[in-house]
N, C-alpha and C positions, 0 to 999 in steps of 0.2 A: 504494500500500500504506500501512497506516496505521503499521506499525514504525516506529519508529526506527532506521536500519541506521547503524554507526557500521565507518568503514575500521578494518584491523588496528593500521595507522598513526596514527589519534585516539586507540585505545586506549593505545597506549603514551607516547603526551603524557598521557593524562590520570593514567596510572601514574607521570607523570615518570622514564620510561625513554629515560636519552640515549644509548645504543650499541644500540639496535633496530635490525637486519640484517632487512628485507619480503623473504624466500626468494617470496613469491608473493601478487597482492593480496587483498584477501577482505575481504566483509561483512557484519559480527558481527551478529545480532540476538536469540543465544542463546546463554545460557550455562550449561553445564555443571557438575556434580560427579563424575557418577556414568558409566562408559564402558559399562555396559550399557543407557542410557536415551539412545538419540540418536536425533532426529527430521529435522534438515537438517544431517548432518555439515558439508557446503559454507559455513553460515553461522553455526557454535559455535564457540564459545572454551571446552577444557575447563581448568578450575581443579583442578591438581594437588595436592588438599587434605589436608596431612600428618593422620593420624586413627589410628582401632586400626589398618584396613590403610591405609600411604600412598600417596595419589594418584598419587604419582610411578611407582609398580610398575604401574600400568594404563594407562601412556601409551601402552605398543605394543600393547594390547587398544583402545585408540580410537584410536589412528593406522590399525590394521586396519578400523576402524568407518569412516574417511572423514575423520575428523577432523585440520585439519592446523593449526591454531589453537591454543596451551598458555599458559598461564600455572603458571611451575614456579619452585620456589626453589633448585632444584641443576641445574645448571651443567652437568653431563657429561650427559646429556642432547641435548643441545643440535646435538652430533657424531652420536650413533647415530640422526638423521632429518633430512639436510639439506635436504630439501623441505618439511620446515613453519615453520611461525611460532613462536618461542619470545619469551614477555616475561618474565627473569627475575626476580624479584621476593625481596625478604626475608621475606616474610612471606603467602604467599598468600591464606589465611583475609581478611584487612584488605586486598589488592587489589579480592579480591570486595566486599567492603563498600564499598569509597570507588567503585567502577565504579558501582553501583546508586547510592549515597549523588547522585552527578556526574548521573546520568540524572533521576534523581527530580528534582535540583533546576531541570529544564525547563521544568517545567509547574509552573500555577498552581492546580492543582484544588486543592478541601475536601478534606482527608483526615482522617476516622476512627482514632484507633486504639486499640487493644482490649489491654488486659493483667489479670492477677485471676490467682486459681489455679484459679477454675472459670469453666465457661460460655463461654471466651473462644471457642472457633469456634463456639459456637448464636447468640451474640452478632452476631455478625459473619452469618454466614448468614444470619439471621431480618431484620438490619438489610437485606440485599440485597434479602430479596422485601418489604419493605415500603418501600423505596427506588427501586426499578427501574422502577417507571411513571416516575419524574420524572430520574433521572439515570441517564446512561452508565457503570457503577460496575465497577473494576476492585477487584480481592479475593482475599484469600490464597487459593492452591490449600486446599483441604483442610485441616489445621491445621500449614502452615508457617509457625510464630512461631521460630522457631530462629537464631541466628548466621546460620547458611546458607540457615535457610528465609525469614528475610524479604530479603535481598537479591533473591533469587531470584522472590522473590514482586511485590515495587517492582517489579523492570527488565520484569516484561509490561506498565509505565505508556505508554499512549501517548498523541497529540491529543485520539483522540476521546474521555478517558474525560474525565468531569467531574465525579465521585466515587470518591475512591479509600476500601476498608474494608480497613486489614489489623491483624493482631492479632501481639502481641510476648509470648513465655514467655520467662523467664529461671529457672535456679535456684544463681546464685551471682552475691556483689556484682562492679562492673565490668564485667557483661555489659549490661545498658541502655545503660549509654553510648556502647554501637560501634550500637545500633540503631536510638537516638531519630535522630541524623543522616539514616540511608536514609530515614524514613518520614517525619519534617518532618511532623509531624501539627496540622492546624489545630483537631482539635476531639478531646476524649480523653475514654472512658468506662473506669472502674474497673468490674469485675466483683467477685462475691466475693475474699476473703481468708480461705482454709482453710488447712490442713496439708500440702499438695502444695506437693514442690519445696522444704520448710520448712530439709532439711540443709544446703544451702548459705547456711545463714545464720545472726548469734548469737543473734536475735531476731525475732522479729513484728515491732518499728518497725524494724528494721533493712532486713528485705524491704521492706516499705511505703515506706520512704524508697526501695527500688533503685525500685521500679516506679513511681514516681511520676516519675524522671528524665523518663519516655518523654513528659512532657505540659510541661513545662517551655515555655514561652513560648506555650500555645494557646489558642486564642480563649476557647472553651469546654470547661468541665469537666462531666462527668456523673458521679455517683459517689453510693454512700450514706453518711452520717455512721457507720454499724456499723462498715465498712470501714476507715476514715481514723485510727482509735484516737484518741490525745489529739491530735491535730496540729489546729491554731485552725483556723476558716473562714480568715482573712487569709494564713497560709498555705500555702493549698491553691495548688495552679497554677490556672491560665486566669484571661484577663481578667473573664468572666463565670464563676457557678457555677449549675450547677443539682444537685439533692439530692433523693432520694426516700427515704420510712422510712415502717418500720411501729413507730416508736420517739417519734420526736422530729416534735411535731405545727408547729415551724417551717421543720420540709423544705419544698422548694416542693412536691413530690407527697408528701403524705400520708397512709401507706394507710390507712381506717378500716376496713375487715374484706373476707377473702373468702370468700365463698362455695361452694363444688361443687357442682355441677348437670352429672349425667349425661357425667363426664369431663372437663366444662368448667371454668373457673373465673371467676367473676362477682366482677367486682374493682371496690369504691368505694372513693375517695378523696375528698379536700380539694387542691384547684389552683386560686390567686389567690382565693383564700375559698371559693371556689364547691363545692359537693359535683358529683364528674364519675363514670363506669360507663366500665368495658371489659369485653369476654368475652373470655377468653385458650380457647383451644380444647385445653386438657392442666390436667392437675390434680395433675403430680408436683410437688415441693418444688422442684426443681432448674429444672423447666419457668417456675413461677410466677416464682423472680426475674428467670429469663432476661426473662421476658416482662413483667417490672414494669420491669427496665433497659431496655426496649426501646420501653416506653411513656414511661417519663422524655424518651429521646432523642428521641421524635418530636415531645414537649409543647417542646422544650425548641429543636429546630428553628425552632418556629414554626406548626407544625399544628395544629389545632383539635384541642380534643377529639373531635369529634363524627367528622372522620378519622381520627385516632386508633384510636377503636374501630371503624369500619370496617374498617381493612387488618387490625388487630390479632386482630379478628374469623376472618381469612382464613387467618392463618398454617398452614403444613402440620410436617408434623417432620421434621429433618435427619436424615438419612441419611447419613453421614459415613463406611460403612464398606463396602467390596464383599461380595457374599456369594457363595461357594462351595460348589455344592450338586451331587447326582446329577441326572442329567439324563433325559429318555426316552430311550430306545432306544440305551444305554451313551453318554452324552452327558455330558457335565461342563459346565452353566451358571455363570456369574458374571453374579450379579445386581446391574446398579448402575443401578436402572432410575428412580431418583426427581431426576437431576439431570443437564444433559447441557450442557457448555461444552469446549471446546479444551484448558483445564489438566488439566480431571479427564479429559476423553478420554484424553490421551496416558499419564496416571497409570492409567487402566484396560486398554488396550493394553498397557503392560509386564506389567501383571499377567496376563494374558491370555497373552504370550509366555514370562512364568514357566513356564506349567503346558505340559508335554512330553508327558502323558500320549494326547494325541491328535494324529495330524500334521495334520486338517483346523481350521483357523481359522476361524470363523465372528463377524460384526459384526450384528448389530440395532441401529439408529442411528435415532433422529427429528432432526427438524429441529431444528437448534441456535437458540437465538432470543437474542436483544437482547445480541450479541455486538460489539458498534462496530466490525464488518466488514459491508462490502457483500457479497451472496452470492456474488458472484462470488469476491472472496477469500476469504470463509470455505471454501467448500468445495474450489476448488483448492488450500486449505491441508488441509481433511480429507482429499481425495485420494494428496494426498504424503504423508500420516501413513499412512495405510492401508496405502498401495505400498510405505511405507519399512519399518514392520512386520512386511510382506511376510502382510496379511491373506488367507486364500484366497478369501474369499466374502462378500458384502454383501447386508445386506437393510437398505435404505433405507426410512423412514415416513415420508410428511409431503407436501407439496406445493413447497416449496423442497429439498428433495435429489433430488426425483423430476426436477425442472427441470435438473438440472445430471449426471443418470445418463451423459451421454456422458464425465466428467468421471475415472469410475471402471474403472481395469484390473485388473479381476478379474472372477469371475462374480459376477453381480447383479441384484436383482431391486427391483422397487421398487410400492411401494403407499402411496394417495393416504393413508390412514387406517390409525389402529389397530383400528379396526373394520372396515375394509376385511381386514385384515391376518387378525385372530382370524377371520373367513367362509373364508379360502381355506385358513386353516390346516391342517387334514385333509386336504391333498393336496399339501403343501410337504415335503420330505423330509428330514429331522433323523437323522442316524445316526451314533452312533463320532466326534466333534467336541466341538470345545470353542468354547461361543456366549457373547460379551459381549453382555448386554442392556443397553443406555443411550438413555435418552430423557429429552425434557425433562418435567418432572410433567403439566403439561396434556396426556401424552401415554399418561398411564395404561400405563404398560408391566410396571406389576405386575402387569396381567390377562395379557400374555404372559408372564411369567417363569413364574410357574402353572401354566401349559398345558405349559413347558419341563421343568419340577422333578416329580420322580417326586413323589409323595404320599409325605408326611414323617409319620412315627409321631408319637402324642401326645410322645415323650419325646427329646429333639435333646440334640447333646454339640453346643454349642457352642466352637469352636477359635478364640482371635484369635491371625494371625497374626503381628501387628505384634507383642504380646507374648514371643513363641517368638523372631522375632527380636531383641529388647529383652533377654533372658535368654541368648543368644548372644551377642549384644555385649560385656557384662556379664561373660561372663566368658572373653572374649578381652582384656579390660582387665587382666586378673590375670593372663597368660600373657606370659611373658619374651618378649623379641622370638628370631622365628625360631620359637616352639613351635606346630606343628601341631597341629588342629584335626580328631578322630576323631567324628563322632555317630553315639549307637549308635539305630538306629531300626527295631530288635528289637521281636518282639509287636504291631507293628500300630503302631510307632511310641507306644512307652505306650499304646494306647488312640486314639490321637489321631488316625492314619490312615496311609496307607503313603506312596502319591507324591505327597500332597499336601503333607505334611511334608517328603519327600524336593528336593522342587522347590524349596521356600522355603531349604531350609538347600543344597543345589547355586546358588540366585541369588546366598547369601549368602556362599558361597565357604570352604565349608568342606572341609576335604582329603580326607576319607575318611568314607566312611558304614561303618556295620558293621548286619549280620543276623544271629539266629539261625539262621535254615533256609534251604537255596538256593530253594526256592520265594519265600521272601520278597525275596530279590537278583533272580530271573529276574521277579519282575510290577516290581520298579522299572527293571530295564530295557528292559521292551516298553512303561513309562510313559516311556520317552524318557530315563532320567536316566545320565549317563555318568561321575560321579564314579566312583574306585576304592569297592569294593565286599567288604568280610572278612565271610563267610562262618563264623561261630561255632562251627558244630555239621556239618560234613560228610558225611554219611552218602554211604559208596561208592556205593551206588544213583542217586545223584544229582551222582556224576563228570560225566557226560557235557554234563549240565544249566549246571556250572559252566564248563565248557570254550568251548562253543557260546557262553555268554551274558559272559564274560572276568570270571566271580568270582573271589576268590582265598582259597582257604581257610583255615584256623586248621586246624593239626597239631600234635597233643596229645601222638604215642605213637607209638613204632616204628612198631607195623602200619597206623596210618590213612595213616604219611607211605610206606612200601614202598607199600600199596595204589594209592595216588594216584601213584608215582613210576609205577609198573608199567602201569597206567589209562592214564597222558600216550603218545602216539606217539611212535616215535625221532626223526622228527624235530621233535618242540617243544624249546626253547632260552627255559630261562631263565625258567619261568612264575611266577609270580609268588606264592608263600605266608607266612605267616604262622608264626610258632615261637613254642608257649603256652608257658612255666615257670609250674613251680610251687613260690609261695615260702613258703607254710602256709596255703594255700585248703584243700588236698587236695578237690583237686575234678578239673579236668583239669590236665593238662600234665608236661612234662619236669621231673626234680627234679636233681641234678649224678651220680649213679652214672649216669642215661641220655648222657650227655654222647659220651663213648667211642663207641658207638651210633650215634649223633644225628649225631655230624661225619662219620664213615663212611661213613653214606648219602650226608648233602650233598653230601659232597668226591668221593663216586664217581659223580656225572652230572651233565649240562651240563641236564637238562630244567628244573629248579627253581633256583630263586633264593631266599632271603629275603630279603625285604624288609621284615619286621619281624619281633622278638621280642619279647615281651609277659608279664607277669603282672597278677594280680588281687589287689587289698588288700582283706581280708576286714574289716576296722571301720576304715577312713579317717577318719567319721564323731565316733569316737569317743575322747575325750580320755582316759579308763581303758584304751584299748588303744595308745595311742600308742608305747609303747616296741616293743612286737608289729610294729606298723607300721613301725616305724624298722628292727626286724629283714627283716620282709620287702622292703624297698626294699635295704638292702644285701645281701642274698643274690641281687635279681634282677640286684642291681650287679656280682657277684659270677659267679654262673650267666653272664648275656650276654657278658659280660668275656671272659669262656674260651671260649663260641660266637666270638666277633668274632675271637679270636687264631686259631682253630682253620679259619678262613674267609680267604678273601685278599678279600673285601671288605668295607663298611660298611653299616647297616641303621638302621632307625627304632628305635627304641626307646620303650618305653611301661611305666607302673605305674598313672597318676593315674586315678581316674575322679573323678566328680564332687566329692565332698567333700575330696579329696583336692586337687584344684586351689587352694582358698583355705584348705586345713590345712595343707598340706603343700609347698609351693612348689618345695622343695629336690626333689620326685620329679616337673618336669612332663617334664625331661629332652627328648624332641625332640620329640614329641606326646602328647598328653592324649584321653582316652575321655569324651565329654561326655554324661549320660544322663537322668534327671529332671532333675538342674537347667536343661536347657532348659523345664521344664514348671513354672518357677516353685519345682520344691523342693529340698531342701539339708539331710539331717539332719546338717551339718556345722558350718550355719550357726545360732546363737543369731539374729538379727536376717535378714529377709530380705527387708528394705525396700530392697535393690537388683534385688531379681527380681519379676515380675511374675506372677500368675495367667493360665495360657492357656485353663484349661477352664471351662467352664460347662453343668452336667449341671442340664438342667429336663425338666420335665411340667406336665400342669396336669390341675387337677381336674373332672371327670367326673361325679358326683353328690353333693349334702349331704342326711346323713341327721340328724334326731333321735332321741337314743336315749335310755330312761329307765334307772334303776339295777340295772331287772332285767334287761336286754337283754344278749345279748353278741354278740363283734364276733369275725369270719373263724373260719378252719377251726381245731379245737380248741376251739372256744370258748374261747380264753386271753384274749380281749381286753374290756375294761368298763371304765366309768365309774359309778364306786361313788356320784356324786351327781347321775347323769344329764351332758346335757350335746349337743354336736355332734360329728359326724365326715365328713370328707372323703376318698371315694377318687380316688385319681389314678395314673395311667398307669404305674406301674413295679415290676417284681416281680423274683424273683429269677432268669428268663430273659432280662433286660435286665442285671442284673449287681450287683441292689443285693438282698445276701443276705440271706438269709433270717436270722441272727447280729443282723440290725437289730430285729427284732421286738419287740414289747410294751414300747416304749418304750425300746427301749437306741436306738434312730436316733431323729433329730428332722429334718427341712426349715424350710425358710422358707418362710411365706405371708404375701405381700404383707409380706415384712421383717421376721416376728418368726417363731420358732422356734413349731413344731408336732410333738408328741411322734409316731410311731409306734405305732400301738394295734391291739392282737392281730398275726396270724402273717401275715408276708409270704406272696403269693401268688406264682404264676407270672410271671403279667401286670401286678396290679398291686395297691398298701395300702391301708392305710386312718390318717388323721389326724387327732387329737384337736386339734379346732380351735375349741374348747369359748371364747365372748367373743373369737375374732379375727372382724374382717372380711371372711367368705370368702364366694364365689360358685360355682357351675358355669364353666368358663373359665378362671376366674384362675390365672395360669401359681406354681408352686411351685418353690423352686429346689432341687434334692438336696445342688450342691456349688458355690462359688462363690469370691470373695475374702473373704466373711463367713464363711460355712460351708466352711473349708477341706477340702480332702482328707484332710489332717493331723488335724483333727478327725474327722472319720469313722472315718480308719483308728485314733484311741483307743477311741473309740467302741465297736467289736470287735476291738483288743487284735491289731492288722495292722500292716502299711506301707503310705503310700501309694502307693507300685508296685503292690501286689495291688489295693486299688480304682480305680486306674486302667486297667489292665489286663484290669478285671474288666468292663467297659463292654462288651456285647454288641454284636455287630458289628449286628444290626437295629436299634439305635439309631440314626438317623441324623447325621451329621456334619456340618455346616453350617461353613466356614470364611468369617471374617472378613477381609479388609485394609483398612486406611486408606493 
């Protein structure tokens, strides 16, 4: 095998742990963070890593996993599992680090390393396919530059690699310095230097100076003078520099102009006097420099120009994120079909085990290639990943997985080719499952995902889920320890979708979801998801529904809670509901005269229980109503107060929703209702550079007209250009959700990045855009709403909230979910 297998017992010498008690031997070759991600419990070590939730509360979730291997910083522990291994440590975060830091320092390979605010995983990617004919190159999963994620990233370093590429983010000072050690980087490229990650810092050369630690004694430096601000060439780090600009004509590559040509970009420079050509295969801004730093690196290696533009010539585009789409015949695909190695495998299987909505498992796999495993390892190691997943069904591509099918216990089928594969297709059976497509590029599996993915409308609501997750974190960071976690994913989950949303925030271990309607509890239950489940709006009719599928209601009012008590059979014991007050919503719930009432029923049958009581803050959001606020928080302090006395037991308690969490702190009390601000919004928040955008509502345009001054444009004839001009219609009208209130110029979109007014009357299907001197085509995709064109802006736009235009997103839009 080509690991490095290290005893439990080297581990803890290299920890300098001298009272290490071996409960049982075992050989590390993996290590851990996370207790839902384990691929060979037998041979992990997980790191118990203090965070918003601490590592330490998941030790008997991965001791149940297999896992008997810990690295923990508290002690009592240690007792409640005497058959595993414990290495106690002071500081876990920096055991992980110095284990990787210790491993790395093994080997003797060239290692790459990548930091900047942008580009740093294209960087590193693009460096891989333009490197990998000539070296064995080991490289960050995905874009793990992180404290945790470069450790993690080094320790896959083995014999055979003989290039290592990994790349370091940082966004506050003193974090370089625990990373430059693990990656011991012989040769170092800067990427740009934007505004990303800028807070944690008091200045531009302040950052510059952090991320320059990372190159500190390297052979070679690759970087441009734009980047490096006043800091002298002498010094800069590395023994040798090399420098590319489109500035400063003493760079060693300096660009003299590019060209576009039909998507491309046709790029001359000056290198060693001489004028040299590449064609970079992408013509965005962001694409060009990746691919001007990528051409520095290769000049700068040692390769010829004239190599140079050849591979540079070759390059494909990174695909760095899964895609989540509808499938044929009630199918849920995940498409991660442009790259296919062992790290992002096992990273697209969890995701894959994320989704509950289907009990069948389905793997579409090609031949893994230039992986510095002989096939025989490699795929007795995909075997065991599969088994341990507990995949239901395999369909192997390729001529080396096909060689090793005895290899695989599950059903499975296997074909020489993906053309083999798309012939037989139409008699292969696809139904009610959820299918990971991954192959290697040369393996074209975009032409299967196609044939998998129902036909997608011109107009997609793009969902990232890393985001939703990143705006969940966010503000678990702001919740006192101990405050549960309620998300309400009510309406279709904003817009966003039901158990697709439900799945990511149940991985991410949030306490309680909430629904408006038991229809919406009862499809995220048959989508597999087992988190408790409050039921908003109860309508009697659908007693039965809540029972059968174990929702727990919200009781507002005498009659709905007798209704329901009387509904339950004698003998249910203790079911589980919800108690609304009301503390000046006037909307639902108990106010203190129902009180009397209210405990009468409770205290006279053993079927119900609460388990929460709740009210609703009508302007959290808002600093003019804050005293209001402070009223309604003490009245529900107030109201509960006398419930709890009036009960002989104790219940959850709730007021905050979203704005309310970082206004209002003093009301998050035991749990919190988390609701757009998972979707990036916050009218609470003045600044909201800690949340991220998750939607992304496009279309793309469909025919360009030219129109003179006398012409007029859609029904009514409201729409014209009084000095002539162009118009674009494109794919969305107000049957997709984007109202008809947008018309005659009160809406705008983006084409190709610049705002395009709205001209005459929204149709059904779809408008029309004054695109009068933009750059526009047939094709080119237009975006409705984005992080430029927020929601926010929309919703002034027509004088709403953006709840309503989220919300307002037609379910025929299709919904394409993201992960990285």
């Amino acid at each position: 095998m080509s690991e490095i297998n290290y005893t439990i017992q080297q581990i803890a010498e290299l920890l300098n742990i001298k009272s290490f008690e071996e409960k049982q031997p075992a050989l590390i070759n993996s290590l851990l963070i996370d207790s839902r991600i384990i691929i060979s419990p037998e041979n992990s070590l997980f790191f118990a890593i203090p965070a918003l939730r601490d590592g330490h509360d998941f030790i008997a979730e991965a001791y149940a996993g297999g896992i008997r291997n810990f690295v923990i910083s508290k002690a009592e522990y240690v007792k409640a599992f005497p058959d595993a291994n414990f290495l106690l440590v002071p500081d876990v975060e920096k055991a992980l680090q110095h284990i990787a830091a210790v491993h790395r320092s093994q080997f003797e390979l060239e290692v790459i390393a990548i930091t900047g605010s942008n580009g740093k995983t294209v960087v590193k990617e693009w460096l891989y396919q333009l490197l990998s004919a000539d070296f064995n190159i080991v490289r960050s999963p995905k874009s793990f530059n992180s404290q945790l994620g470069v450790p993690l990233s080094v320790w896959q370093t083995n014999k055979e690699h003989t290039l290592g590429i990994f790349e370091a983010g940082i966004s506050k000072t003193g974090e370089m310095q625990h990373l430059a050690p693990i990656i011991q980087p012989t040769i170092g490229i800067l990427t740009n230097l934007r505004e990303a990650h800028a807070e944690g810092f008091s200045s531009p050369k302040e950052k510059l100076q952090e991320k320059l630690k990372l190159f500190s004694g390297v052979k070679l430096f690759i970087y441009a003078p734009e980047y490096t601000g006043n800091i002298a060439t002498e010094d800069l780090p590395g023994e040798k520099k090399f420098s590319w600009s489109t500035i400063q004509t003493t760079a060693d590559l300096f660009i003299l102009f590019v060209e576009p040509i039909n998507g491309k970009s046709y790029i001359r420079a000056v290198y060693k006097d001489k004028e040299i050509e590449c064609l970079i295969p992408f013509s965005d801004r962001a694409s060009l420099e990746n691919g001007i730093t990528c051409w520095a690196t290769l000049l700068a290696l040692g390769y010829t120009p004239e190599q140079a533009d050849f591979r540079l010539e070759r390059l494909t585009a990174v695909n760095m994120r899964l895609e989540l789409k509808n499938g044929i015949n009630q199918c849920s695909v995940i498409d991660d079909s442009y790259s296919a190695d062992i790290s992002s495998l096992a990273i697209a299987l969890d995701f894959l085990n994320l989704q509950n909505q289907h009990e069948i498992k389905t793997v579409i796999l090609s031949d893994l290639l230039q992986t510095g495993k002989t096939d025989v390892e490699l795929y007795k190691e995909i075997a065991a990943l599969l088994k341990q997943k507990q995949i239901h069904r395999l369909i192997g591509i390729g001529p080396h997985i096909t060689a090793f099918a005895d290899l695989f216990e599950m059903q499975k089928t296997f074909y020489g080719s993906t053309e083999e594969f798309i012939q037989q297709f139409p008699g292969i059976p696809f139904n009610n499952e959820t299918i990971l497509v991954k192959g290697a590029r040369r393996f074209e599996f975009e032409r299967i995902s196609k044939l998998l993915t129902q036909k997608v409308h011109g107009t997609v609501m793009e969902i990232d889920l890393n985001a939703l997750a990143s705006n969940l974190k966010f503000y678990k960071s702001k919740l006192k320890p101990g405050v549960k976690v309620m998300a309400m994913v009510k309406a279709f989950s904003y817009g966003s979708g039901s158990f697709e949303i439900a799945n990511l925030l149940q991985y991410h271990k949030v306490d309680y979801l909430a629904v408006a309607y038991t229809d919406e509890g009862v499809a995220l239950r048959k989508a597999g998801i087992t988190l408790p489940i409050m039921v908003m709006s109860p309508e009697p009719f659908a007693f039965e529904a809540i029972l059968k599928y174990k929702l727990e209601p919200e009781l507002y009012n005498l009659d709905i809670l007798k209704a329901f008590i009387d509904f339950l059979p004698a003998a249910e014991n203790s079911y589980p509901v919800h108690i609304k007050i009301d503390t000046g919503m006037h909307r639902l719930g108990f106010e203190e005269p129902d009180l009397p009432g209210l405990l009468s029923l409770l205290t006279s049958t053993d079927k119900i229980k609460v388990v929460s009581a709740f009210s609703h803050l009508a302007a959290s959001e808002d600093e003019d109503h804050d005293e209001f606020t402070k009223y309604q928080i003490r009245t529900y302090l107030h109201i509960s107060g006398k419930l709890r006395a009036g009960l002989d037991y104790d219940f959850i308690h709730h007021i905050s929703n979203t704005s309310a969490i970082t206004r209002h702190p003093e009301a998050q009390l035991d749990m919190v209702r988390l609701g757009i601000g998972l979707y990036g919004f916050d009218g609470g928040m003045k600044n909201l550079s800690g949340l991220h955008t998750v939607a992304v509502l496009k279309t793309t345009i469909t025919q360009i007209k030219t129109i003179s001054p006398e012409d007029t444009v859609g029904y009514g004839r409201r729409g014209s250009l009084p000095a002539g001009g162009t118009i674009a219609t494109v794919k969305i009208g107000y049957a997709d959700g984007y109202r008809r209130a947008f018309g005659n110029g009160v809406g705008k979109m983006l084409v190709n990045g610049k705002p395009a007014p709205v001209i005459g009357t929204i149709a059904m299907d779809m408008c029309m855009l004054d695109v009068t001197g933009l750059d526009a085509k047939i094709g080119d995709e237009v975006i409705i709403f984005n992080n430029q064109l927020t929601i926010s802006d929309l919703a002034e736009q027509i004088s709403t909230i953006p709840y309503e235009i989220l919300t307002n997103i037609s379910q025929r839009v299709k919904r394409i979910y993201f992960y990285e």
